[in-house]
C-alpha positions as CSV (number, residue, x, y, z in Angstrom):
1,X,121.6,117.7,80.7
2,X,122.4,121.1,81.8
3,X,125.8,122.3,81.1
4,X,127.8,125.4,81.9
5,X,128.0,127.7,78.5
6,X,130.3,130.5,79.0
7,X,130.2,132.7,76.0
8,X,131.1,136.2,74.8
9,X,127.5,138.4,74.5
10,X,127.4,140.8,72.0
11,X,125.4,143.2,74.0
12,X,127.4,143.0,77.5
13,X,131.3,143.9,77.6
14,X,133.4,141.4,75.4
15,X,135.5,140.5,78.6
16,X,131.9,139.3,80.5
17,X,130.8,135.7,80.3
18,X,127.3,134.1,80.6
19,X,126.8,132.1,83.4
20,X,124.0,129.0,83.6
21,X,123.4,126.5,86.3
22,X,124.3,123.1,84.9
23,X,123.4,119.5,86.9
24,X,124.9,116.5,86.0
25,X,122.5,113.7,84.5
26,X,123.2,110.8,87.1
27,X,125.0,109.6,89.8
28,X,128.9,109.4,89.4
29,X,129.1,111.3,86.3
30,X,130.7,114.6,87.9
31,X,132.3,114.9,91.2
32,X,133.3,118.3,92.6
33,X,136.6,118.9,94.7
34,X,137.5,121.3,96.8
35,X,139.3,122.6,100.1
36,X,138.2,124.7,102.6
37,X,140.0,126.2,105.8
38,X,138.6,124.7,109.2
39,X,139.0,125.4,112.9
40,X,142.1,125.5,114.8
41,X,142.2,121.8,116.6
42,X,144.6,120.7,119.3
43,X,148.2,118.6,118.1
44,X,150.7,117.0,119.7
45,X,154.5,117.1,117.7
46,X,156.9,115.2,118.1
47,X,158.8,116.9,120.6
48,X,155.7,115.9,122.7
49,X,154.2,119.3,123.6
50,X,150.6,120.0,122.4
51,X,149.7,123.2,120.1
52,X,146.6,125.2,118.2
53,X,146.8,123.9,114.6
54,X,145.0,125.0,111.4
55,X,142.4,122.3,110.0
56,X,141.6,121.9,106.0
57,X,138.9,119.9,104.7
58,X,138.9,118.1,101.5
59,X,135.6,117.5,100.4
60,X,134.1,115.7,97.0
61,X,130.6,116.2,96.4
62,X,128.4,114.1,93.7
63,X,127.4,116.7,91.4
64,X,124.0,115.1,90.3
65,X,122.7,114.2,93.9
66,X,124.7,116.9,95.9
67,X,125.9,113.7,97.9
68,X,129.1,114.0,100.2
69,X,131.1,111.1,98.8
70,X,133.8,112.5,101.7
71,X,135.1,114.8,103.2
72,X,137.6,114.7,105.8
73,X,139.5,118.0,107.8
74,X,143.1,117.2,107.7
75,X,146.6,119.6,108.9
76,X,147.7,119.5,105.5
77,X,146.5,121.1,102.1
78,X,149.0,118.6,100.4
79,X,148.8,115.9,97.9
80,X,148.8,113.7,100.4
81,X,146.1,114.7,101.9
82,X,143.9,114.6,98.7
83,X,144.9,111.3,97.8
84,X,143.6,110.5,101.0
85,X,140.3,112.1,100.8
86,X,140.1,110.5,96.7
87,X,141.1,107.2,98.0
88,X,137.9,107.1,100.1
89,X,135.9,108.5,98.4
90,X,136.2,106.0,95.3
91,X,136.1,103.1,98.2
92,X,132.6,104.4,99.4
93,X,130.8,105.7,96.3
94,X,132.4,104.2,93.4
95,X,134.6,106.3,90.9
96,X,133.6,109.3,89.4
97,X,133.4,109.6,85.4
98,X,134.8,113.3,85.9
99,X,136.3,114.8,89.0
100,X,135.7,118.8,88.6
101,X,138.3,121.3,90.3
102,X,139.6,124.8,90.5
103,X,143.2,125.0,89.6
104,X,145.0,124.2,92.6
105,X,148.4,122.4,92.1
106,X,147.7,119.4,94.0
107,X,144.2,118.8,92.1
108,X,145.7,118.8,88.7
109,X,148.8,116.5,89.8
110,X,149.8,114.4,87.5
111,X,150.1,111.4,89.5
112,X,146.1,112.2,90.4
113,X,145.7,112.0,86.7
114,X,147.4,109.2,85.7
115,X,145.7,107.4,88.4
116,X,142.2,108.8,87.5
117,X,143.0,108.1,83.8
118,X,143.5,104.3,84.5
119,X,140.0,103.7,86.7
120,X,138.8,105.3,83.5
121,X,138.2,108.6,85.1
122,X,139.6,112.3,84.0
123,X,139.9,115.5,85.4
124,X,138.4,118.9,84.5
125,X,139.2,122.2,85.9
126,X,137.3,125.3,85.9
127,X,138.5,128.3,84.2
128,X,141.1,130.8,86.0
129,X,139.7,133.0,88.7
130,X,136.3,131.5,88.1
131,X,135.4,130.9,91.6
132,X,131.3,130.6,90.8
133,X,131.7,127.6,88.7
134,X,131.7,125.4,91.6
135,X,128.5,126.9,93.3
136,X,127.7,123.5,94.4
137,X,130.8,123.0,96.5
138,X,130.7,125.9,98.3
139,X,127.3,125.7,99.4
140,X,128.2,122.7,101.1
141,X,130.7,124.5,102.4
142,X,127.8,127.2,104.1
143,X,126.5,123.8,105.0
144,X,129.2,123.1,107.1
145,X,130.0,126.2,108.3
146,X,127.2,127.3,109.7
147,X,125.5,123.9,110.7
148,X,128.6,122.0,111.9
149,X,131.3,124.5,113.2
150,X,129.7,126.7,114.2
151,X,127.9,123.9,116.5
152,X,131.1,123.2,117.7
153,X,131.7,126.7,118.9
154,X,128.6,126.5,121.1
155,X,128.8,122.7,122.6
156,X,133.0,122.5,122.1
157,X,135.4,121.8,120.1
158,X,136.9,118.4,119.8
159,X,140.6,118.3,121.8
160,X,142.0,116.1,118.6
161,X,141.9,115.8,114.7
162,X,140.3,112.1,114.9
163,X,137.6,113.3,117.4
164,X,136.9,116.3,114.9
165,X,136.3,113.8,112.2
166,X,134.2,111.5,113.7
167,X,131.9,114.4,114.9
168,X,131.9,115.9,110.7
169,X,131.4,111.9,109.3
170,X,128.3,111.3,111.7
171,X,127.0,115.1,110.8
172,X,127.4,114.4,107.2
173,X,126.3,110.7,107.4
174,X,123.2,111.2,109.8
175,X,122.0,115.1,108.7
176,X,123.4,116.5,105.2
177,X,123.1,113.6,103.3
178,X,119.6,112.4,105.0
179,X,118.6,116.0,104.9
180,X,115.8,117.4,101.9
181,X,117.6,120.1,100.1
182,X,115.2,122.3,98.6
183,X,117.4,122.8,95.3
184,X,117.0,119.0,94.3
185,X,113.7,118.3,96.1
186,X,114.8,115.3,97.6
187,X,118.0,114.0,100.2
188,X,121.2,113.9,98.7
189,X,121.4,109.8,99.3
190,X,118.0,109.4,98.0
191,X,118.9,110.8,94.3
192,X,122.2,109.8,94.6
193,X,120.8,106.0,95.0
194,X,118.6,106.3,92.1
195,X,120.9,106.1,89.6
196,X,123.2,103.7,91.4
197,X,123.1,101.5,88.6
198,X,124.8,103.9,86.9
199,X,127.6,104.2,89.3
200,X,130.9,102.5,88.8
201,X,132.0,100.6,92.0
202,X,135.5,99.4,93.0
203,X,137.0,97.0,95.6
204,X,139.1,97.7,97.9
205,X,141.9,95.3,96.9
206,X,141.3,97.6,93.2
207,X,141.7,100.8,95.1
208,X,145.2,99.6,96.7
209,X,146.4,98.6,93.5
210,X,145.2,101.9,91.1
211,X,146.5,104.5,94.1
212,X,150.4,103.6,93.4
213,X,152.7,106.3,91.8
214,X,155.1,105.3,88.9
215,X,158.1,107.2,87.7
216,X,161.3,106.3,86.6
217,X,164.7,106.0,87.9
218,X,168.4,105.4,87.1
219,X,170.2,103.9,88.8
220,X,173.5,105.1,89.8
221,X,176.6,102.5,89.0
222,X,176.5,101.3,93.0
223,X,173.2,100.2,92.2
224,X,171.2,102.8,94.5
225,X,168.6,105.0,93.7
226,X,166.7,108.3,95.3
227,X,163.0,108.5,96.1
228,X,161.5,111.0,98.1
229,X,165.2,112.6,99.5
230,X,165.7,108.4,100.5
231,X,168.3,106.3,99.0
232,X,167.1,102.6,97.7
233,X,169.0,99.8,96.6
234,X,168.1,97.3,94.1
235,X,170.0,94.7,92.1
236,X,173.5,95.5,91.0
237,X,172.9,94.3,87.6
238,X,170.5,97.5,86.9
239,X,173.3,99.8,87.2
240,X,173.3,102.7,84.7
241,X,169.8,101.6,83.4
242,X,166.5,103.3,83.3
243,X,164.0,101.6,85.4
244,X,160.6,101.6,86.2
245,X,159.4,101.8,90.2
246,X,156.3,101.6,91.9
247,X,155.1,102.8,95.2
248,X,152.3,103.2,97.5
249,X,152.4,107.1,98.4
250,X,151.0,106.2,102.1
251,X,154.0,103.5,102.7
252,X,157.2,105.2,100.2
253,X,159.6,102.9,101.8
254,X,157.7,100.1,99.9
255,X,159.0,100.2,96.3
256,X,158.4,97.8,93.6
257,X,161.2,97.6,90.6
258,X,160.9,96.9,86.7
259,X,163.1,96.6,84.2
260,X,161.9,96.4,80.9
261,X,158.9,94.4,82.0
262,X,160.8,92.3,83.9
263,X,160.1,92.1,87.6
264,X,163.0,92.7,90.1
265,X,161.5,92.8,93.5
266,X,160.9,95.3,96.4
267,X,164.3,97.6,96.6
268,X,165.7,98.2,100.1
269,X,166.2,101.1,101.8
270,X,170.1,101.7,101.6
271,X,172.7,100.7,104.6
272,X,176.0,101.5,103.9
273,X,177.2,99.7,107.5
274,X,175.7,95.8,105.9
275,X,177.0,96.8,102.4
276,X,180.3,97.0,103.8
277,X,180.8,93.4,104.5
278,X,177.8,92.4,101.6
279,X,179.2,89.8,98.8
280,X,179.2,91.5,95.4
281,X,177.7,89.7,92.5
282,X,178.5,89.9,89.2
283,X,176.9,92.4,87.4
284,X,175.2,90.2,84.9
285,X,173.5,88.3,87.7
286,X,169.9,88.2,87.1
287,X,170.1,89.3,83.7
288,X,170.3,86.5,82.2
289,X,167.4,84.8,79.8
């Protein structure tokens, strides 16, 4: 197919690059990610009063068909967020052989790797201040600027970030991805379904299990560890040792502890007031073969 060449032309300036327009060869085999800022939507905190905040919306488009796998306005511009917007993405329209972003810290994340890497996915990032590379991207951005907020201006902006999002999932279900889009000659779900066969789907129960962080830990000798500025408490017996934890980033408090391949449980958040009057094992306890 198509690529993007970007090389040195002996007749321009040596710092100037060539640019071509490049199209993937099928559905799922590039994905593009991006953010962009959105309108100012009514929140409540948690002191109760209600405030003007700053929308951003995370949106992955299918390179080949120009499809919105989604896209969703959120408060935050943090990883979060982008897990998020991943996480659903992969649910609705399968996962993407490449996932192609600018250099933005939470898109090259390790933990977005690492996860991408084991659904058999990797991530590619465009070149530093490079912004044309992702020309697809940000005419879906146009796209929503000028057919969807702007709308919004004239008929009313929704008083909460979960009306604003079903208003942008019908608009994107019902007109951009039914829509003919001159470039591709066809609707964005129409070429994207083409090639389905191509596309690698996923379960949700599959999902739950690949979006789960892993680091590692040691555990102090009173048999706590810190997550996430939390303190957890696992078995006594791992004191001083290395181990191996797993989480789901949407529930933290939920952690999963390894030792050397051996299983040992969900750890509990720490409280110092039960540990006072707690029974203390042996420290070999559960060690054993």
């Amino acid at each position: 197919y198509i690529r993007l060449v970007r090389q040195n032309t002996k007749v321009q300036n040596a710092s100037e690059k060539e640019m071509r327009a490049f199209e993937a060869p099928y559905s799922g085999s590039l994905a593009q990610v991006d953010l962009m800022y959105g309108p100012y939507i009514s929140c409540r905190g948690k002191d109760g009063k209600t405030s003007k905040k700053k929308t951003y919306l995370i949106a992955i488009i299918d390179d080949h068909s120009r499809l919105l796998c989604h896209g969703q306005f959120y408060f935050e511009q943090n990883l979060l967020a982008y897990l998020d917007c991943l996480k659903q993405s992969i649910q609705k329209r399968g996962i993407m052989e490449r996932l192609y972003c600018d250099n933005g810290q939470i898109f090259l994340s390790s933990h977005i790797k690492k996860i991408l890497a084991n659904l058999g996915s990797r991530v590619i990032n465009t070149a530093p201040a490079d912004p044309c590379a992702k020309g697809k991207i940000e005419r879906f951005f146009l796209s929503v600027r000028q057919d969807f907020i702007d709308t919004l201006y004239v008929k009313g902006m929704p008083n909460n970030l979960e009306a604003l999002n079903r208003e942008f999932t019908n608009w994107y279900d019902e007109k951009y991805n039914k829509s003919i889009h001159s470039s591709i000659k066809s609707t964005p779900l129409a070429k994207w379904t083409a090639s389905l066969h191509k596309v690698k789907l996923i379960t949700p129960l599959q999902a739950d299990n690949s979006f789960v962080f892993e680091e590692t830990r040691k555990v102090k000798n009173d048999g706590t560890f810190s997550l996430g500025g939390e303190f957890f408490e696992t078995h006594s017996a791992l004191a001083g040792k290395k181990i191996d934890i797993k989480f789901d980033p949407f529930f933290p408090e939920r952690v999963f502890v390894s030792y050397e391949k051996q299983n040992f449980g969900r750890a509990s958040l720490l409280d110092r007031n039960f540990n006072a009057a707690k029974h203390r094992r042996k420290l070999n306890e559960g060690l054993e073969d």
